[in-house]
N, C-alpha and C positions, 0 to 999 in steps of 0.2 A: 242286720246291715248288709250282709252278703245277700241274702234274697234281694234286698230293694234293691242293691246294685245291680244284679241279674236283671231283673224287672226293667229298670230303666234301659238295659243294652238292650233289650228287644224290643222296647218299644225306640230308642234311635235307629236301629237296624230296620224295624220296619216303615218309621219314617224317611229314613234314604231308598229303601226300595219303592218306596213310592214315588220320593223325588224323581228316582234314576226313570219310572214308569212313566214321568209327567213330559222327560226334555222332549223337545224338538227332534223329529229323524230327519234330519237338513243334510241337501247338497252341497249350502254353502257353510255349513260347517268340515263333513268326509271329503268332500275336493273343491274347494274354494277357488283353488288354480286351473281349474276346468270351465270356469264361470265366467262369461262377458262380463265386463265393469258393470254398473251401475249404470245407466244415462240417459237426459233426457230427449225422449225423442216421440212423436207422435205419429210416427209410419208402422205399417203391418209387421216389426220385425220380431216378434218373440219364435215366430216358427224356424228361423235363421238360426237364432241361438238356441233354441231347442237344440236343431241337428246340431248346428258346431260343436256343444255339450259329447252330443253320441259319438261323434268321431272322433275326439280328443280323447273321452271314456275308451274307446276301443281303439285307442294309437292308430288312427286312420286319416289322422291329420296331425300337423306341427303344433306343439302350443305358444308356441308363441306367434303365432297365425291366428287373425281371425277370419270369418265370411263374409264376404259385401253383403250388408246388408243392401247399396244402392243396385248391383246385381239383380239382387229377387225382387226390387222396387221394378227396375228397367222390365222385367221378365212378366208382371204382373198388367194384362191387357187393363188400361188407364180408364176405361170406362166402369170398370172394379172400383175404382179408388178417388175417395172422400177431396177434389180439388184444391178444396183450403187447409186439410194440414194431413192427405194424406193416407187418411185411415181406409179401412175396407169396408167398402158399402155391401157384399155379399156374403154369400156363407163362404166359408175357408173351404168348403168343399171345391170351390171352382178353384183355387190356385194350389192348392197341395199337393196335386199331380207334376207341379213347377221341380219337387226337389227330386221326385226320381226320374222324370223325363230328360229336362234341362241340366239340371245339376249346378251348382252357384260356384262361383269362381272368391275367391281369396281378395280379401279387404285390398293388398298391392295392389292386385292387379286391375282392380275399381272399387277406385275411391268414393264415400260418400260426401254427396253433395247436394242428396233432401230432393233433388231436380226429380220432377213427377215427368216431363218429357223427353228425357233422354232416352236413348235405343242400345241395342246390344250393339257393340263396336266392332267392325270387322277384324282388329289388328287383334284381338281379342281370342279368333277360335281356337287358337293354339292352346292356349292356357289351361290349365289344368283345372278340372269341378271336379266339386264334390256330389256325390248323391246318396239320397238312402234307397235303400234295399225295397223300402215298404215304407209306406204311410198312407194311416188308417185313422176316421176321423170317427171317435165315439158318442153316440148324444144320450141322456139322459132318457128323453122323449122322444125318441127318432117318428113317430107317427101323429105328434103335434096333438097329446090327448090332453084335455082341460088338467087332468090331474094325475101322473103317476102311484101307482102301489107302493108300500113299504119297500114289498120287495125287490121292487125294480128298482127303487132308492138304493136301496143297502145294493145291492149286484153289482150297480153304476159307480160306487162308491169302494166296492170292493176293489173291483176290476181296474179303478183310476189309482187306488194305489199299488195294487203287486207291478203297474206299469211302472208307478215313480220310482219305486223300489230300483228299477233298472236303468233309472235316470230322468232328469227332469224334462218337464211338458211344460205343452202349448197350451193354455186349459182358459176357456170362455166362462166368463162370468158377467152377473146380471148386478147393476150396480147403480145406487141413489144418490139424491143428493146431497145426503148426510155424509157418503163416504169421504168428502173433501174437508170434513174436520175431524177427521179419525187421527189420532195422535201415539205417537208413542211404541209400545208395545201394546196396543189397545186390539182387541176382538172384534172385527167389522161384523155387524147384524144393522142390517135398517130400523128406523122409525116403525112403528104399529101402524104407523098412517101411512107410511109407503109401502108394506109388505101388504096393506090389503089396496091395495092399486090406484091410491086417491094421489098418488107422485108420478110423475114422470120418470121410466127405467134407463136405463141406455146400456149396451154391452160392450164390455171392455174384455180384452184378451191379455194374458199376463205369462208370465214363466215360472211354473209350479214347481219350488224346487225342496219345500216337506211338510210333514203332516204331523199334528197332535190331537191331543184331547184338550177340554179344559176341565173342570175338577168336577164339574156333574156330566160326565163321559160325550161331551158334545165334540164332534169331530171337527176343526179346522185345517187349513190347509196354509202355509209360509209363499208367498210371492214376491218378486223381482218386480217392483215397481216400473213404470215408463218414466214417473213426472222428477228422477234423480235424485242425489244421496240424500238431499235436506228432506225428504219424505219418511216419515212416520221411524223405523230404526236402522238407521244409515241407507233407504232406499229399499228397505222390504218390509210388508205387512201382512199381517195375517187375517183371516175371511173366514166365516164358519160354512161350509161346507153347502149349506141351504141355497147357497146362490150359485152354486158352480151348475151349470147345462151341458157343458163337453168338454174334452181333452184330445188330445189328436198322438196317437201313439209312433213311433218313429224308430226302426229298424235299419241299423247299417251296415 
């Protein structure tokens, strides 16, 4: 009886080491208080919340403060941006130089109000921005080849998480039509019929904020929704990694 007993403590022991191997490494679990709300919005702002994330992380800002996001709207030359709701018709390359050039001024001090033609306000220059240090935009494929290597996978993969590890990202993903019934705590992977190209793609940009396995070692990644809370588990869902193209690293 004593053996089985033993027997059985090791096989729960190595069941909970498994579990403990399986959770979620989430931002919005280690600092939730670091994390813009949840909310629905359809304008370029993950990259905003990204930095606000890094400065909060590194006491370089108030928390109870957050960043206009209508700021980096105003700052972002209009012919960038999607007329009917907003979004960025270019590569993030052309506006990312915004946060260490410019630097984005504090939600007070402008307010969002969605407005795609407003301008920087003179009464404004006084005010105090934030900016980062560095930002660096990572692609998967930077040379636009039909198909990457293993290697260049795992690398691209690697290298997007030791950056999460220091806080959460901007990160570009490639997304179907299937994803708008993704439910739950459910694993986004597309249709067989759209991952071989017979769908129509579109890319969305999201706020990467952690990373797992699922139980045959496939790597996915936790995001901060745009479309707000009533979305898939309180406004964040998780992607398997296949669809991720870039992440834009962020130094402050």
């Amino acid at each position: 009886m004593a053996r089985r007993g033993s027997s059985q403590q090791r096989n729960d022991q190595r069941r909970l080491s498994k579990q403990r191997a399986m959770r979620m490494q989430s931002w919005r679990k280690t600092e939730p208080t670091l994390l813009c709300p949840v909310m629905k919005q359809k304008k370029s702002t993950c990259y905003a919340i990204a930095l606000e994330f890094h400065l909060k992380l590194k006491k370089k800002m108030p928390l109870d403060q957050h960043l206009s996001i209508q700021d980096f709207i105003n700052l972002i030359p209009k012919g960038y941006l999607n007329a009917e709701d907003g979004s960025l018709m270019v590569d993030a390359f052309h506006v990312l130089s915004i946060f260490e050039k410019n630097g984005i001024l504090l939600e007070k001090d402008c307010q969002l109000t969605e407005s795609l033609v407003d301008v920087v306000c003179e009464d404004k220059k006084n005010c105090l921005r934030y900016h980062a240090k560095l930002v660096k935009l990572h692609k998967l494929n930077p040379e636009g080849k039909d198909n990457v290597t293993t290697l260049e996978y795992h690398t691209f993969h690697d290298n997007l998480i030791k950056h999460l590890k220091k806080g959460v990202l901007a990160v570009g993903l490639t997304i179907y039509p299937s994803y708008s019934k993704l439910k739950n705590k459910e694993i986004y992977y597309p249709t067989k019929a759209e991952w071989n190209g017979k769908t129509e793609s579109y890319a969305h940009v999201m706020v990467c904020t952690g990373h797992n396995y699922d139980a045959k070692k496939n790597l996915f990644y936790e995001f901060q929704e745009s479309a707000g809370v009533k979305v898939c588990d309180r406004g964040y869902v998780k992607i398997y990694a296949d669809l991720v193209y870039q992440f834009v690293e962020m130094v402050v």
